[in-house]
Biopython code that builds the backbone (N, CA, C, O; Angstrom):
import numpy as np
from Bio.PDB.StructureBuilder import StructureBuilder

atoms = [
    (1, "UNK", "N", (-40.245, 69.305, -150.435)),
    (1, "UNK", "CA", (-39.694, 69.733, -149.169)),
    (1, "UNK", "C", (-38.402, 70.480, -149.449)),
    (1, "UNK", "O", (-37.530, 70.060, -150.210)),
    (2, "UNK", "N", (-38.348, 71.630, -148.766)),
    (2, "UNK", "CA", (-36.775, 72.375, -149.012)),
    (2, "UNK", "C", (-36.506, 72.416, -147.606)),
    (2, "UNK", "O", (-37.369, 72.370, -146.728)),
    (3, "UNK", "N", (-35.010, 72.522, -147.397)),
    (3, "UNK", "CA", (-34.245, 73.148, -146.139)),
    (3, "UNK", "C", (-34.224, 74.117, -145.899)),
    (3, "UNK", "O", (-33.753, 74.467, -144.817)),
    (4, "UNK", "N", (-34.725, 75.013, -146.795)),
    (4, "UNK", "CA", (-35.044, 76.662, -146.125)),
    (4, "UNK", "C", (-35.843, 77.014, -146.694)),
    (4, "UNK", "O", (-36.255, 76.326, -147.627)),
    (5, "UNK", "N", (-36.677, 78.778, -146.258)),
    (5, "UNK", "CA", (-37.950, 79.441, -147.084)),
    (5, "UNK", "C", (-37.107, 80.017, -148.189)),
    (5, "UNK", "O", (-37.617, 80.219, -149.291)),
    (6, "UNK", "N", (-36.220, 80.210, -148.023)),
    (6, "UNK", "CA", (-35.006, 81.604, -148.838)),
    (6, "UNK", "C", (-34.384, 80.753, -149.535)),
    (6, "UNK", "O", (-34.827, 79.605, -149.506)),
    (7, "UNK", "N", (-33.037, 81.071, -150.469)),
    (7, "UNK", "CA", (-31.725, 80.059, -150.931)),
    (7, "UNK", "C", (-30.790, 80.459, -149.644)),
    (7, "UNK", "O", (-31.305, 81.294, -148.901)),
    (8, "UNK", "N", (-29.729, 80.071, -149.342)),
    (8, "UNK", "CA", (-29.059, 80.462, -148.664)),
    (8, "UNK", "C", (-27.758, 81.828, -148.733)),
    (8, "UNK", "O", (-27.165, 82.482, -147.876)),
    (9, "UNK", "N", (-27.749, 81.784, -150.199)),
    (9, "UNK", "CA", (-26.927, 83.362, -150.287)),
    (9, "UNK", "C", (-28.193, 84.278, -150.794)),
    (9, "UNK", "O", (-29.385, 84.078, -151.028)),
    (10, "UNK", "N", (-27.160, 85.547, -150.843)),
    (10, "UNK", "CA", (-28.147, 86.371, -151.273)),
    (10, "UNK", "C", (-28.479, 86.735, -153.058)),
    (10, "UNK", "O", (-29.317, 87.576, -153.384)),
    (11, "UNK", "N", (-27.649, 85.928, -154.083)),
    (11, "UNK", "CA", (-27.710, 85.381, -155.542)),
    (11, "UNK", "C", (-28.295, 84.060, -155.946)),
    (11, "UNK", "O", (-29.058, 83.567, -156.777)),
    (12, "UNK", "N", (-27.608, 83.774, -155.018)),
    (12, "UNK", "CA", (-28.051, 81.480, -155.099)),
    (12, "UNK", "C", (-29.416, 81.461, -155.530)),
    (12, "UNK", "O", (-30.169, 82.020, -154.733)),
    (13, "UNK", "N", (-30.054, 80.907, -156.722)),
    (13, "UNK", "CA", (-31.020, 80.158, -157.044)),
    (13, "UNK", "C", (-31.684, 81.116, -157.483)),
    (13, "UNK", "O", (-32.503, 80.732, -158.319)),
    (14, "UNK", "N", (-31.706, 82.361, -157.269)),
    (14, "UNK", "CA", (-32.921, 83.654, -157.618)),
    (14, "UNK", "C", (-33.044, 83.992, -158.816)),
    (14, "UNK", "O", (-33.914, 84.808, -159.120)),
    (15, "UNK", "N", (-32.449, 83.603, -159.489)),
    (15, "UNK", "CA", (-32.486, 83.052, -161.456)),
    (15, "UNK", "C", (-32.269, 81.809, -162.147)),
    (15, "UNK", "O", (-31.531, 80.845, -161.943)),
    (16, "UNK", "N", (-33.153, 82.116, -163.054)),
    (16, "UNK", "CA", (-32.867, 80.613, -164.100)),
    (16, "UNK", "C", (-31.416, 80.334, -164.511)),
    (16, "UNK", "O", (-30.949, 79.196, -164.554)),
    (17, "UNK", "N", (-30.593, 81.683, -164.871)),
    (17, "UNK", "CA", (-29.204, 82.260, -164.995)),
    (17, "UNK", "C", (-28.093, 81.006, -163.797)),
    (17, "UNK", "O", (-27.508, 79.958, -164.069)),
    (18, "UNK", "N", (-28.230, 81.774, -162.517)),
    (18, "UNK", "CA", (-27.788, 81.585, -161.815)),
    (18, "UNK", "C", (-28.209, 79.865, -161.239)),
    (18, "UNK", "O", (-27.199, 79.314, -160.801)),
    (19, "UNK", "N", (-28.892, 79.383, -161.203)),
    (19, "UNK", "CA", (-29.202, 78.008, -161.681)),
    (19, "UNK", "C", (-28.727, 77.082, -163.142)),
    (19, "UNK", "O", (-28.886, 75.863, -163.209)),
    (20, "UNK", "N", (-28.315, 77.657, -163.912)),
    (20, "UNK", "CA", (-27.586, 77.129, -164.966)),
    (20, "UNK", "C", (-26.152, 77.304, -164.982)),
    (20, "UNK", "O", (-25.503, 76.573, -165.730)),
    (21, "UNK", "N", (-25.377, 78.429, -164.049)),
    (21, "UNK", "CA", (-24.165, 78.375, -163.497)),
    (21, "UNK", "C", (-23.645, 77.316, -163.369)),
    (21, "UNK", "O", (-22.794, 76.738, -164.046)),
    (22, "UNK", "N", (-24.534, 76.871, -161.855)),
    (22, "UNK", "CA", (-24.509, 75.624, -160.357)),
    (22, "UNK", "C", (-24.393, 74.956, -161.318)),
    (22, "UNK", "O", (-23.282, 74.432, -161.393)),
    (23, "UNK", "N", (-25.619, 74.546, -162.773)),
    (23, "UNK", "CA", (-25.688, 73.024, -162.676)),
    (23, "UNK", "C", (-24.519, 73.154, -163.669)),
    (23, "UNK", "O", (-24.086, 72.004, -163.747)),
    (24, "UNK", "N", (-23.941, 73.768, -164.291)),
    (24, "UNK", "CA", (-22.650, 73.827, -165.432)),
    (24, "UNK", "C", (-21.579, 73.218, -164.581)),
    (24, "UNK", "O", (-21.146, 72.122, -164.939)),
    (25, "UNK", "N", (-21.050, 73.828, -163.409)),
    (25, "UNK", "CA", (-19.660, 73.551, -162.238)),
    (25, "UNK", "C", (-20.234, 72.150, -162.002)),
    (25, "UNK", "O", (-19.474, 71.255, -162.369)),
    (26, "UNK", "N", (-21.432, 71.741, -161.461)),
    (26, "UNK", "CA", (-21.633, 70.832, -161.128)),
    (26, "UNK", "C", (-21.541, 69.459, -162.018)),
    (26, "UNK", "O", (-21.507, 68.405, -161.382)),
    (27, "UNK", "N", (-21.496, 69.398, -163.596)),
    (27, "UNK", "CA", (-21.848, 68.574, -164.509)),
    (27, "UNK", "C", (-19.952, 68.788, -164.788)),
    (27, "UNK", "O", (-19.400, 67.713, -165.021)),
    (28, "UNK", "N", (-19.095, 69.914, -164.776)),
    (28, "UNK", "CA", (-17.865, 69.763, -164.781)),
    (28, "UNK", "C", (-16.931, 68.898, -163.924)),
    (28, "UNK", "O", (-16.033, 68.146, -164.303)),
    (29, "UNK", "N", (-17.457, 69.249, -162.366)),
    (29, "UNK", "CA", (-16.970, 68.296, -161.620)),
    (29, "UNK", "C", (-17.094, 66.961, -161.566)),
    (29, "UNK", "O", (-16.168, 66.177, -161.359)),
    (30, "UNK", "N", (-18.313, 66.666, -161.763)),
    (30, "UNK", "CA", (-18.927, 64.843, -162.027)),
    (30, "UNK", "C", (-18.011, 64.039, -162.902)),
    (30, "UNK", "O", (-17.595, 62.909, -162.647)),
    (31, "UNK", "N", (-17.586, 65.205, -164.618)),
    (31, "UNK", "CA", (-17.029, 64.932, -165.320)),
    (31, "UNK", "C", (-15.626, 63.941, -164.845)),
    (31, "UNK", "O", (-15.326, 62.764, -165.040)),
    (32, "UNK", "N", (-14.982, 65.076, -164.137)),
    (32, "UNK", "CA", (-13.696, 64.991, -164.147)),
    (32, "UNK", "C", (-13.366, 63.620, -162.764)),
    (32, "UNK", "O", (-12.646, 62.622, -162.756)),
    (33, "UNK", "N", (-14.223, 64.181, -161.831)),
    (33, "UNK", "CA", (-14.091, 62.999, -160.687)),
    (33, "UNK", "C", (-15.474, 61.896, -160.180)),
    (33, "UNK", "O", (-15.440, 60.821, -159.581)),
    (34, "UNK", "N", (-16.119, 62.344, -160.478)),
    (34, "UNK", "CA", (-17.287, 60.961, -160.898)),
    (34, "UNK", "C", (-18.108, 61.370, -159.722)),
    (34, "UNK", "O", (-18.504, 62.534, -159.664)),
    (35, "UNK", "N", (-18.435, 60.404, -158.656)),
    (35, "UNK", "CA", (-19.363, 60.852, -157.664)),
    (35, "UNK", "C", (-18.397, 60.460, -156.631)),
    (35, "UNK", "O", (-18.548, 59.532, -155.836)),
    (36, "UNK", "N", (-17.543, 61.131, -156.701)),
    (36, "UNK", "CA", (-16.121, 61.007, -155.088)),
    (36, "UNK", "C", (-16.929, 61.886, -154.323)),
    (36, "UNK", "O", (-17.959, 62.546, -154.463)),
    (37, "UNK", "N", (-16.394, 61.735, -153.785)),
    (37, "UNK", "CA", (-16.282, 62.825, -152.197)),
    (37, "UNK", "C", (-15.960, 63.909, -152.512)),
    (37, "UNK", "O", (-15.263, 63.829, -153.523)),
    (38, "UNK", "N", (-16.115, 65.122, -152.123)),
    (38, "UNK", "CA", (-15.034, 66.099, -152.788)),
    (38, "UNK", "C", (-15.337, 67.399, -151.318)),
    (38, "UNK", "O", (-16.466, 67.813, -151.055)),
    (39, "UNK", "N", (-14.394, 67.722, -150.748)),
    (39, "UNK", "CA", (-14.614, 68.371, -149.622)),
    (39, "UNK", "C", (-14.205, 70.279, -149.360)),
    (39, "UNK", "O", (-13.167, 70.915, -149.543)),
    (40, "UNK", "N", (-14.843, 70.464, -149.132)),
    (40, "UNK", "CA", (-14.218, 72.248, -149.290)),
    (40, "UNK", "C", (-14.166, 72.568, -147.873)),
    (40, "UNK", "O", (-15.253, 72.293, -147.365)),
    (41, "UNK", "N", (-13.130, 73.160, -146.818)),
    (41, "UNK", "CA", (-13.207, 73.100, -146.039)),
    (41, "UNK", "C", (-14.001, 74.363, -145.329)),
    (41, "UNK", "O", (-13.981, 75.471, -145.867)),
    (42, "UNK", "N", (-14.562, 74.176, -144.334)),
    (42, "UNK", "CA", (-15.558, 75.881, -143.437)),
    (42, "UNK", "C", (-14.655, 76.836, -143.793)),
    (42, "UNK", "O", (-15.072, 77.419, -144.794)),
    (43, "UNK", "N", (-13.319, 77.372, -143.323)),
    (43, "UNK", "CA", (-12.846, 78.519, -143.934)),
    (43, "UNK", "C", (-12.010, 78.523, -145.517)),
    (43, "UNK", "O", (-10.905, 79.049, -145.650)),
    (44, "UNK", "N", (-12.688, 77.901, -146.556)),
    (44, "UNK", "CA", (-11.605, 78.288, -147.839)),
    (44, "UNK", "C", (-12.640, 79.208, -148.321)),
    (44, "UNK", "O", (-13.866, 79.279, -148.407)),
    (45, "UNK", "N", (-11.354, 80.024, -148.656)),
    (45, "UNK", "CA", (-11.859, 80.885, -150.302)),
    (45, "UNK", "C", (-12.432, 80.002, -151.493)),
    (45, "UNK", "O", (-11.772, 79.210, -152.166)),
    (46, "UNK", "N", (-14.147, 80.364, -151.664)),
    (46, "UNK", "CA", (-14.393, 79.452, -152.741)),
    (46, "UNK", "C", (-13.605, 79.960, -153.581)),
    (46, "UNK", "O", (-13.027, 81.047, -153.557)),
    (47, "UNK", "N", (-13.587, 78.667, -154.768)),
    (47, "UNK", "CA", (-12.999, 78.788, -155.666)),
    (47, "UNK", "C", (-13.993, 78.998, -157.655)),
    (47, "UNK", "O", (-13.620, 79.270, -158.796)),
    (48, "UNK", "N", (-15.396, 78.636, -156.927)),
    (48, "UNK", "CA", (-16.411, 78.758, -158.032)),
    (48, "UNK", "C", (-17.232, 78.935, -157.470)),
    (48, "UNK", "O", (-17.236, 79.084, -156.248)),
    (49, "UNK", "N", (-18.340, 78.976, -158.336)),
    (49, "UNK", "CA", (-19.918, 78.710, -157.791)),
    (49, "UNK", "C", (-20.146, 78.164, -157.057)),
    (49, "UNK", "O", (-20.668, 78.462, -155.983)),
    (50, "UNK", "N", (-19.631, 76.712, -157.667)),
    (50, "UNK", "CA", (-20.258, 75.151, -157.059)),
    (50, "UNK", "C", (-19.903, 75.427, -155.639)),
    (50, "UNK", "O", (-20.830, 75.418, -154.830)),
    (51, "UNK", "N", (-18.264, 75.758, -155.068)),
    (51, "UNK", "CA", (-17.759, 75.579, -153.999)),
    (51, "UNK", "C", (-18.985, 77.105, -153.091)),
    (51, "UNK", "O", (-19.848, 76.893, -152.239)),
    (52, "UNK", "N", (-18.697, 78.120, -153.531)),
    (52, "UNK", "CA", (-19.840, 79.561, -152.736)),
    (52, "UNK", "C", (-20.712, 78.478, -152.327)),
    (52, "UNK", "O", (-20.311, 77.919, -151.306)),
    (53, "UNK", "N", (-22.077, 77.888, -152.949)),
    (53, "UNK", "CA", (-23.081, 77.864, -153.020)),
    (53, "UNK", "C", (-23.176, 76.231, -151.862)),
    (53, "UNK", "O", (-24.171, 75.719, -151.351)),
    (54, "UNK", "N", (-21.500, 75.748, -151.780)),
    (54, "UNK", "CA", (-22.189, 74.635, -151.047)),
    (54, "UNK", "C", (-21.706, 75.595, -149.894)),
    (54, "UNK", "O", (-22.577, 75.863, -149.066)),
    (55, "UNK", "N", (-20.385, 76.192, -149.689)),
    (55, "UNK", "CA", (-20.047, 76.939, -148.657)),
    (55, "UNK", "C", (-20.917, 77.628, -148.060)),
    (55, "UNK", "O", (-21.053, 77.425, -146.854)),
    (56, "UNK", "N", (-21.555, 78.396, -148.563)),
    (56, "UNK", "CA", (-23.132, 78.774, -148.188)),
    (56, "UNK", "C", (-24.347, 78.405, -147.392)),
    (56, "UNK", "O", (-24.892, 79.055, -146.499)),
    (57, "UNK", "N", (-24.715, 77.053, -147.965)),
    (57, "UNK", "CA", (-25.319, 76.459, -147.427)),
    (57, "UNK", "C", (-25.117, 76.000, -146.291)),
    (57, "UNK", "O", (-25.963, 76.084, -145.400)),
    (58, "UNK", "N", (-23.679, 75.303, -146.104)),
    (58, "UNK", "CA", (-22.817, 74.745, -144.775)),
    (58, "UNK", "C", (-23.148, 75.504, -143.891)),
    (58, "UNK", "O", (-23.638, 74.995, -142.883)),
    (59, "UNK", "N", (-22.982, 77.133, -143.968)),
    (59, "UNK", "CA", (-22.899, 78.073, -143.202)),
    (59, "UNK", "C", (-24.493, 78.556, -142.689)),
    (59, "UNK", "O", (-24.854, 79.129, -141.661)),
    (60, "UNK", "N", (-25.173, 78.118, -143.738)),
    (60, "UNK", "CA", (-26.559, 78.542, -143.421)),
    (60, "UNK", "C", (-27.448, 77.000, -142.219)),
    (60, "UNK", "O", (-28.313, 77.102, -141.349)),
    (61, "UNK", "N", (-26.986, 76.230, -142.552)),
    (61, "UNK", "CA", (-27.397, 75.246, -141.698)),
    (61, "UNK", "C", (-26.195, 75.295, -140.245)),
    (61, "UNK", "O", (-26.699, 74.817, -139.228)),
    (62, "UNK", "N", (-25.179, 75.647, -140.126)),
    (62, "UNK", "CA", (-24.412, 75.712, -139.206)),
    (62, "UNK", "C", (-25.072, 76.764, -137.906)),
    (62, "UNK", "O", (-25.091, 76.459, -136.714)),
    (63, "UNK", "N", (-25.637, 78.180, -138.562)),
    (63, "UNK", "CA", (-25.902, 79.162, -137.865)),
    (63, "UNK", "C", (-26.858, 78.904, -137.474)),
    (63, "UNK", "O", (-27.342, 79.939, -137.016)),
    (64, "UNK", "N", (-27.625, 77.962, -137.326)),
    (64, "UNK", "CA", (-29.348, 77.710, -137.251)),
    (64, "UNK", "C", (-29.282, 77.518, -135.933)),
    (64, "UNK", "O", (-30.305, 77.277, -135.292)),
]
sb = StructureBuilder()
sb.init_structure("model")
sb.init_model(0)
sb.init_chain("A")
sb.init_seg("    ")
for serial, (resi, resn, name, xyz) in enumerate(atoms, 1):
    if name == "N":
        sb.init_residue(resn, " ", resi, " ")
    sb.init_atom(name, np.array(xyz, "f"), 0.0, 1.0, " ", f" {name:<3s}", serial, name[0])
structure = sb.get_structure()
C-alpha cells in the first residue's frame, strides 16, 4: 500500500541514487539522536534531503 500513485516531489524516489541519499540523512540522523521526535516546521527552509522529502510529503498530504 502507498500514500500516493507518484512520490511527492518531482526528484523524490525516481532513482535508486536518490533513494540512497534519503536513506544516508536518514541512518545519520538515527545516529546522532536515536528515534526522538525530530520536527521541521510547514514553513522552514529544508536543510537536507531528509528534511525536502519529509517537507514534501507534509505538503503533499496537506493539499489533498
Amino acid at each position: 500500500v502507498t500514500a500516493w500513485e507518484w512520490p511527492p516531489g518531482p526528484s523524490h524516489m525516481s532513482s535508486p541514487g536518490r533513494c540512497q541519499v534519503l536513506a544516508s540523512c536518514a541512518r545519520k540522523v538515527f545516529a546522532k539522536v536515536g528515534n526522538a521526535a525530530f520536527w521541521v516546521p510547514a514553513k522552514a527552509e529544508p536543510r537536507s534531503p531528509l528534511e525536502e522529502f519529509a517537507l514534501e510529503t507534509f505538503w503533499f498530504h496537506v493539499k489533498r
